[in-house]
N, C-alpha and C positions, 0 to 999 in steps of 0.2 A: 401299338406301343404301350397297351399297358392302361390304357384309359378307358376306366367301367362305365361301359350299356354302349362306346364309342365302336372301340375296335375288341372289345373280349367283354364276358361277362365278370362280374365283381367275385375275388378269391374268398370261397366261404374262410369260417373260423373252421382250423383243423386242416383247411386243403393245403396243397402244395401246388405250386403251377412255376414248371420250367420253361425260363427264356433262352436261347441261342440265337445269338446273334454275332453279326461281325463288331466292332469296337469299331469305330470310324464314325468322323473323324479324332485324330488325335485335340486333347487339350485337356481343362474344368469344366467337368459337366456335373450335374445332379440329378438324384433319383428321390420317388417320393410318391406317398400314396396319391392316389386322383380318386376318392371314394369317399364323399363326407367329409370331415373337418379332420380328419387323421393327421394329415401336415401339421396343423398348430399342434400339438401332441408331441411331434418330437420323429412322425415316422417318414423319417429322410436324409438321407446322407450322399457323400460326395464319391463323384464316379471319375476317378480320375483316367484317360487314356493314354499312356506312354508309346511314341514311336516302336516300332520294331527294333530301326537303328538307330539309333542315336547321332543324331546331327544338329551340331550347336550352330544357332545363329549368327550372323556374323555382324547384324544390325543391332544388337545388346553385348552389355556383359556378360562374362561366363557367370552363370549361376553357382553359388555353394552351397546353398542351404534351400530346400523347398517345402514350404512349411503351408498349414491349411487354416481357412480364416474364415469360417461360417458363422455368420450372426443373422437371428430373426427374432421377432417380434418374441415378447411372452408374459401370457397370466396364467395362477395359481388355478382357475380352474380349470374342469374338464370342457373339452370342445364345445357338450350337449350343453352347457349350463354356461359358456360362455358366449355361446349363440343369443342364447334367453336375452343373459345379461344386454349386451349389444342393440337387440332390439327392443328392451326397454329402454335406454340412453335414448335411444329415436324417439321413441315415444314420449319420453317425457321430458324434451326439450319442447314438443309441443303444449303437453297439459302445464309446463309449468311456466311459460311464456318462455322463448326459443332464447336465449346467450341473457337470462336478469338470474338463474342461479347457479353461482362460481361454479360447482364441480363437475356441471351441463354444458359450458358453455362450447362453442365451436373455438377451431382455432384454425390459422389461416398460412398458408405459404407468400413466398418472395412476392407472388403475381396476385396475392389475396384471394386464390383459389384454394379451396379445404386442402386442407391437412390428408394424407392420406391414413393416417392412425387415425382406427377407428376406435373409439372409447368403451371399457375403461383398460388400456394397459397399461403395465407397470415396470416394463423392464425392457432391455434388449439384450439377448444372450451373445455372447462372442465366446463359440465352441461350449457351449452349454453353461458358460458362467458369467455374474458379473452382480448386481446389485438395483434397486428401485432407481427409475430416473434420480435425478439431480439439480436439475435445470444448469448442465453444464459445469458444475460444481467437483472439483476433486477430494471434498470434504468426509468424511468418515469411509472412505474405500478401503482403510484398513482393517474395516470392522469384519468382509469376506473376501475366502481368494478369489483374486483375479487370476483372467490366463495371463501366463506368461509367456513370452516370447525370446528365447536367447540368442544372441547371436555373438559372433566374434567378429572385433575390430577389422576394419576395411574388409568385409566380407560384401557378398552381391547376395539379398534374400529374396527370395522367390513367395510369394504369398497369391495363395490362387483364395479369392474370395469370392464367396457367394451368398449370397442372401436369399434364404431360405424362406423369410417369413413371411406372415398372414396378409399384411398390412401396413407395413414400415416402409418408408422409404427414408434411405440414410446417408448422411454424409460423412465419410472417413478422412483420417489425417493420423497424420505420426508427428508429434510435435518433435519442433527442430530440422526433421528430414521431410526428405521431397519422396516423391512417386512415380518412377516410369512404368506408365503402360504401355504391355506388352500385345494383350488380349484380350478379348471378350467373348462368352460363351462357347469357347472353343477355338476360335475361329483367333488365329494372329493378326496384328496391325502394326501397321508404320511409329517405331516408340514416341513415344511423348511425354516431357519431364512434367508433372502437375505436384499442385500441393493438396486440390481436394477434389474429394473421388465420390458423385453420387450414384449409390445403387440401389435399383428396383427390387422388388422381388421376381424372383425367376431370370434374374441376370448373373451371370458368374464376368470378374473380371482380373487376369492375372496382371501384376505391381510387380517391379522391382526393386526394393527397398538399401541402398548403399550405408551400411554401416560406420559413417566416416565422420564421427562428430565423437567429442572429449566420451570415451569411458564414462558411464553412468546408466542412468534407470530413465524412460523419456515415457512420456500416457501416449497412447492411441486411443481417440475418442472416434465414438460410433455416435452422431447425433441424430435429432429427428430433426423435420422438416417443419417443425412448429414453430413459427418466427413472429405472429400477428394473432393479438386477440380478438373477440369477437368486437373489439371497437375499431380495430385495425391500427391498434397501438403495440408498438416493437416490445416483443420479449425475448427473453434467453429462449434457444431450443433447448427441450430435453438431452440426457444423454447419458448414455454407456460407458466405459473403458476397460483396456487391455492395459499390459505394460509390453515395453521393449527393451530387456536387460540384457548390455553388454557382458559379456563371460569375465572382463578381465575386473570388472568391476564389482562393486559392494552390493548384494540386494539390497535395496531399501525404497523408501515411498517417492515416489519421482516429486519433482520439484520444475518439472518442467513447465516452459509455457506454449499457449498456440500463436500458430503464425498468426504475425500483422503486416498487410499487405500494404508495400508504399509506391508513392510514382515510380522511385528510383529502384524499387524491388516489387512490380507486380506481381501479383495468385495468379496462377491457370484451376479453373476448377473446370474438372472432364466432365460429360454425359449430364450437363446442366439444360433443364429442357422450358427456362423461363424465359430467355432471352437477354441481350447483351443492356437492353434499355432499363429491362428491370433489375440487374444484377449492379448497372451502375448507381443504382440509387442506395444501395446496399452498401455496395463498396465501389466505389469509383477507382479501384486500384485493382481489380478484379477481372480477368478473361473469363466469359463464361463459353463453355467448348459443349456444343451439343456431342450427339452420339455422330450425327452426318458429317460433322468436320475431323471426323477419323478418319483414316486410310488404311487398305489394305497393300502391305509389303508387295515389292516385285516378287519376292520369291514365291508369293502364294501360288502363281500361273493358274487364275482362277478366270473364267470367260469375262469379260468385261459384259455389261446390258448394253443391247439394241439402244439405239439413242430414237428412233422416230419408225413409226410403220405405216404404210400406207392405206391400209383399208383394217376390218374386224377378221377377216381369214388370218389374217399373221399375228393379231393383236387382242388381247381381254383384259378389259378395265372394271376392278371391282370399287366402291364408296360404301366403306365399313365404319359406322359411325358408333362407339360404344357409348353410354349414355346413360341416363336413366329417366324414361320415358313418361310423357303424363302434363297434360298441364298444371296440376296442382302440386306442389311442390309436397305435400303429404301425403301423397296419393301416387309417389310418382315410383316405376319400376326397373331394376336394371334391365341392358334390354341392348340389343343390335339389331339397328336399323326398325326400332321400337319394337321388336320381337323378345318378348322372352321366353329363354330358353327353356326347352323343358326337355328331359332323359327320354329317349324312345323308351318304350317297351320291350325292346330287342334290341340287341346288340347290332349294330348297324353293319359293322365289316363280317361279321358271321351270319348276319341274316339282310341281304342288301334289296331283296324285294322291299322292304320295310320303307323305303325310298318312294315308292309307287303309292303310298297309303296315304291319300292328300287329309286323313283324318290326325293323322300324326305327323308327317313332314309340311311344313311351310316353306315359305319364301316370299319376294315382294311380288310375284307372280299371280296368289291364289290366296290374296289377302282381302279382297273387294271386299268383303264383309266383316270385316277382322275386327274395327269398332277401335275406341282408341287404347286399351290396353289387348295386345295378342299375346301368346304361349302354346309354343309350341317347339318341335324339333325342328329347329332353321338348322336349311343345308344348301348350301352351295354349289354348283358345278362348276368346275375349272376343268376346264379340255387341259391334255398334254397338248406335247408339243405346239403352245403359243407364247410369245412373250405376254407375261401374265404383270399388271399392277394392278396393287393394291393400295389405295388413299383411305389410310386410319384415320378419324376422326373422335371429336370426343368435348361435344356441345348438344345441349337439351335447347337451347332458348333459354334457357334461365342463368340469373344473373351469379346464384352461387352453382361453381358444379365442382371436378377436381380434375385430376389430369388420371390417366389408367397404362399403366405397364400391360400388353398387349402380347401374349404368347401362343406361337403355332407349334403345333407338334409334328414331327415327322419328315418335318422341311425347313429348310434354312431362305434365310432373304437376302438381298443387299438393302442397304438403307440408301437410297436416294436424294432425299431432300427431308428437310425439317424446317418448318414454320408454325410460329407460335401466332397465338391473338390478337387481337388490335392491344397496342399496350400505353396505356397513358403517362406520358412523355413525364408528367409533371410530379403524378404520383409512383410513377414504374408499375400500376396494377392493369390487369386485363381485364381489359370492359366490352369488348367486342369481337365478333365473328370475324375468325381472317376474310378478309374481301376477295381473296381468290377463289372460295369456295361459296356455291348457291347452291341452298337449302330449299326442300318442300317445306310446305309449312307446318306439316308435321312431324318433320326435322325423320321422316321415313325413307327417303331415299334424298344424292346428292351429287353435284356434276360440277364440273367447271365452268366459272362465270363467260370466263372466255372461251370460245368454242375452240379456237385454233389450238388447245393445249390438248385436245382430244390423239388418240394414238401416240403417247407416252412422249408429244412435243411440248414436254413441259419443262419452261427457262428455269435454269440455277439446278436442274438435276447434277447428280455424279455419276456420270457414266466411263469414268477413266479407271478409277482407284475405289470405290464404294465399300467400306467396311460389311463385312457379313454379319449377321446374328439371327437367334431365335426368340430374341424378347427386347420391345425397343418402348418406352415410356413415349403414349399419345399425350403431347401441351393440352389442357385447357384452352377449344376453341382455336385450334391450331390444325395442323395436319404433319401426316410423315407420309412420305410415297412410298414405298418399299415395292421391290419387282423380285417376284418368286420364282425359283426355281422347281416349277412343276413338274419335276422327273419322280414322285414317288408314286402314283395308284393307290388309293385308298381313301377314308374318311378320317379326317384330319381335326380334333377340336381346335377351336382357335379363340381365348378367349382372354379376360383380363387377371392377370394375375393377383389381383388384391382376393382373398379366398373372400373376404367375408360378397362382394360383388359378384366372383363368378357362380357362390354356391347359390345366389336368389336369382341367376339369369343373365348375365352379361357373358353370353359365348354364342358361337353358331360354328357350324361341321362343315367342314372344306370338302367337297367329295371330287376330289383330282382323278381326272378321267372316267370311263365309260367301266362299268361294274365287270366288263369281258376284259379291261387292261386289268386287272386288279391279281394278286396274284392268290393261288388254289388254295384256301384255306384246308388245313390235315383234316382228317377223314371224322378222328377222334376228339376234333376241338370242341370244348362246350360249348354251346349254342343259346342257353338260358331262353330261349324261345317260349313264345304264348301257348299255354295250353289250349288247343281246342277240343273239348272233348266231347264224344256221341256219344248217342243213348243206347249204343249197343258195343261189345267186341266186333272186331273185324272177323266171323268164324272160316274165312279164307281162308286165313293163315295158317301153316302148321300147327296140330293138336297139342302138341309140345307147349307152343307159346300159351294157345286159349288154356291147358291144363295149369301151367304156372297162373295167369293170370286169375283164374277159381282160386287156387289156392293163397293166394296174397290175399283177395279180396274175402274172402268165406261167404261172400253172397255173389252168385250170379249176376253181374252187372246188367240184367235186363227189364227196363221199365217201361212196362206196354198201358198207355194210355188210351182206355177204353173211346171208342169212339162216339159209343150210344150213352154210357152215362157218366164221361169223363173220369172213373176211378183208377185209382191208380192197383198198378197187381204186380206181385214179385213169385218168380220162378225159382225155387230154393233146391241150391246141389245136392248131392248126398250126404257130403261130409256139415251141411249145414245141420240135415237130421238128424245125424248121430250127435251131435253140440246140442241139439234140444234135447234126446228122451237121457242122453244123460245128466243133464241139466234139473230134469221133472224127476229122475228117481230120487237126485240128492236132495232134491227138495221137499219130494214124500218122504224120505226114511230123518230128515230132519224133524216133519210134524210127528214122528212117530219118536223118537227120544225123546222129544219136550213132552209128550201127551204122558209116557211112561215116568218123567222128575213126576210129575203133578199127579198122578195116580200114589206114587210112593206115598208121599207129604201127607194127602190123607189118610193113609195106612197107620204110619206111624203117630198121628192125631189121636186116631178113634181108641188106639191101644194103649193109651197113655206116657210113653214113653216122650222123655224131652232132654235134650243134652245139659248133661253137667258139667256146670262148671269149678274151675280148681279150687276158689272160695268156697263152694257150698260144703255143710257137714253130710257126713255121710253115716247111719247107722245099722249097723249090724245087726242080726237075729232078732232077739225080744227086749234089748232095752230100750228103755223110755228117757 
């Protein structure tokens, strides 16, 4: 799918590389480079897939208007120099004692788990425009355009949004109007009316937005997750804005305000992944709705999950713990199941021997030595045809960690169940490991406390209605089950969406089924494969190829390493001879013009002759 050293090699500068594919399934998808830091940059846009026929739902409004609503993360610099930056902030939150100066300091979400903005950025783009944080403030947004949004009265809008970016995770809202979710990542759900919508990166989610409120100008704010400073004292989050102007109405600077949630008129906020204990402390007027208490519509007719198997023949259970590994907390490495990840050398789906190179591929298998920090190519085998779960995780042992937006390529999930942290009652923060889940002590591999939940008999699943997706935010110290639909063949990255995370190692390669299910890579596909190269041509081969190959190289590629006195000796072609003597003539007939200037010079010395110049007098015959 697109993912460099994964399934193809990376598209030089200058190349072209055509994909065909089928479009499926319908919904808001996104595209976007997977090579370096190129996403923060700007290279990615929205793939929208429209039905062939067109058939309206009969569980929403008819749609009027379908408009597109991408926001991510953004600084002024370039990727390479925004990296630097980054990892200086890391650094010198330690040299200059960790949260004592202001522009260093951490800051913390609902459950006093980090922030997922990683520092320093300065903005959030919504469709490439919008202005520096604000700390929630609508103060000087008249100074650049925002996007605009128009609509006409009692209209039904359609906004497929998706978030693009590095490192943000955001909350949206339309002041005055509400939100029904339609979809997510594709994939439709059972509607549900909300007022605030958090999204990850790497999640798209389709809203229908009812234009039923007085004619006017109303903000849509895009906020961050920054609610708690490094003393864990309440702040405004930052934040972004859009506008939403009615047609019939006057442009002008809105004047609206944000919902206040009361008994008699609670919030629903969707795809909240801190829990209901920490959300009431916040606002005790507040539903918080993870991504699992969504539902998939009857009309999906999508297979429902196996609820229970009897033995490992029918059933494979993975413990994917994304993290970052290490006991010292400055010392510590992104990392799955404390591996970090490293790029093969070769393209894995074009060169799948590369699988077999226990010097490059790992696992928790062929780790005995591994010492506590590993790197390497982690890769996983998932058989077809089994009911396949996965339990994401996303806990080091240490007391600060964050939560991680979690994305497979190539395969969809249903999401199952969602369980957050032990969460302290009093303060609403997560101070503990869920108790359903035991830990090695090196937090390297992870299984269920209680045996009985082995063979996917695990209580409070959704195995009736299970929302589908490809990208589901792991709680801090929490877990989500998600059961895979292992019908694709291939190597699959699966990794945490915050870019600055996956690019130091928080990924591992799904390798779904047996390299013989996989399907016939073309004849002509790049391969970017390891050179091995000998000490001689192959002179087997037709005289064609060896004569090309002289002639690229102009020396004989043969080096024969004496046996008796180690010297090295080179066997030179013809056309190498003729490159020397005519190389030595021009180089004699050169000593031979410089020899012939220098012969002159003294000629005209000894004869007295010396150039005149236009000042000098000049005289004639015999006068004096």
């Amino acid at each position: 799918d697109g993912t460099s050293m994964i399934s193809q090699c990376p598209i030089l500068p200058g190349q072209m590389f055509t994909y065909k594919f089928t479009a499926s399934p319908t919904g808001t998808h996104w595209y976007h480079s997977h090579h370096g830091a190129m996403r923060r940059e700007g290279l990615n846009g929205a793939f929208i897939v429209l039905p062939q026929i067109k058939k309206e739902r009969t569980d929403i409004p008819k749609v009027d208007n379908d408009v597109l609503f991408m926001t991510q993360d953004w600084v002024y610099k370039k990727s390479d120099a925004q990296a630097v930056a980054e990892q200086n902030w890391y650094m010198l939150q330690f040299s200059n004692n960790l949260n004592t100066a202001d522009c260093l300091t951490s800051k913390f979400t609902y459950d006093s788990s980090l922030s997922t903005l990683a520092r320093p950025y300065t903005n959030a783009l919504i469709n490439g425009k919008s202005k520096s944080f604000s700390n929630s403030s609508t103060e000087n947004q008249k100074t650049v355009p925002l996007e605009l949004f128009t609509v006409k009265t009692n209209s039904s809008n359609r906004f497929r949004i998706i978030n693009t970016g590095i490192t943000g995770e955001y909350k949206i809202s339309f002041d005055e109007h509400r939100m029904l979710i339609i979809a997510t990542d594709g994939f439709d759900i059972s509607p549900v009316w909300i007022d605030y919508l958090f999204i990850n990166p790497g999640e798209t989610y389709d809203v229908i937005v009812i234009a039923n409120n007085t004619p006017g100008n109303f903000w849509i704010r895009v906020e961050s997750d920054e609610v708690l400073d490094a003393q864990k004292n309440r702040i405004k989050p930052n934040a972004s804005f859009a506008q939403l102007h009615y047609q019939e109405a006057k442009s002008d600077f809105p004047e609206s305000k944000n919902r206040e949630c009361s008994s008699s008129d609670p919030c629903v906020m969707a795809n909240c992944h801190w829990g209901s204990k920490t959300m009431s402390k916040w606002n005790p007027h507040a539903q918080c709705m993870s991504v699992a208490d969504l539902e998939a519509p009857s009309h999906t007719n999508v297979e429902s999950p196996k609820a229970f198997q009897e033995s490992a023949n029918e059933f494979q259970e993975f413990f994917l713990n994304f993290h970052f590994s290490g006991s010292d907390q400055r010392l510590e490495r992104a990392s799955v199941n404390t591996i970090h990840f490293k790029n093969p050398p070769e393209a894995l789906q074009v060169n799948p021997e590369t699988v077999d190179d226990q010097n490059v591929v790992c696992n928790n298998t062929n780790m005995d030595q591994c010492g506590e920090y590993c790197q390497c190519t982690h890769v996983i085998k998932v058989a077809t045809k089994k009911v396949t779960h996965i339990v994401l995780l996303a806990d080091d042992g240490l007391t600060k960690g964050t939560s991680h937006p979690v994305h497979l390529h190539g395969n969809r999930f249903y999401v199952l169940k969602y369980s957050t942290g032990e969460i302290n009652e009093t303060t609403g923060f997560t101070e503990g490991q869920n108790p359903d889940i035991q830990y090695s002590p090196d937090f390297r591999s992870a299984q269920w406390r209680n045996s009985s939940w082995k063979y996917g008999n695990v209580p409070g699943i959704n195995i009736e209605n299970p929302p589908q997706k490809d990208t589901v935010m792991v709680p801090f110290k929490g877990y989500v089950v998600i059961r895979l639909l292992a019908d694709s063949p291939g190597f699959w990255l699966m990794h945490c969406h915050l870019e600055t995370h996956m690019d130091i190692g928080m990924a591992v390669v799904l390798q779904v089924g047996e390299i013989s299910e996989q399907p016939i890579i073309p004849k002509d596909f790049p391969k970017c494969s390891n050179f091995k190269g000998t000490k001689s041509p192959d002179k087997s081969s037709p005289a064609q190829k060896y004569q090309n190959f002289v002639q690229l190289s102009n020396v004989k590629a043969t080096t024969q390493v004496s046996k008796a006195g180690g010297s090295d000796s080179y066997e030179m072609s013809p056309s190498s001879y003729v490159t020397m003597i005519v190389f030595l003539v021009a180089f004699f007939c050169g000593i031979v013009v410089f020899s012939s200037i220098l012969v002159f010079k003294q000629y005209v010395r000894r004869r007295g002759y010396r150039k005149i110049d236009r000042k000098d007098k000049v005289l004639f015959g015999n006068k004096h």
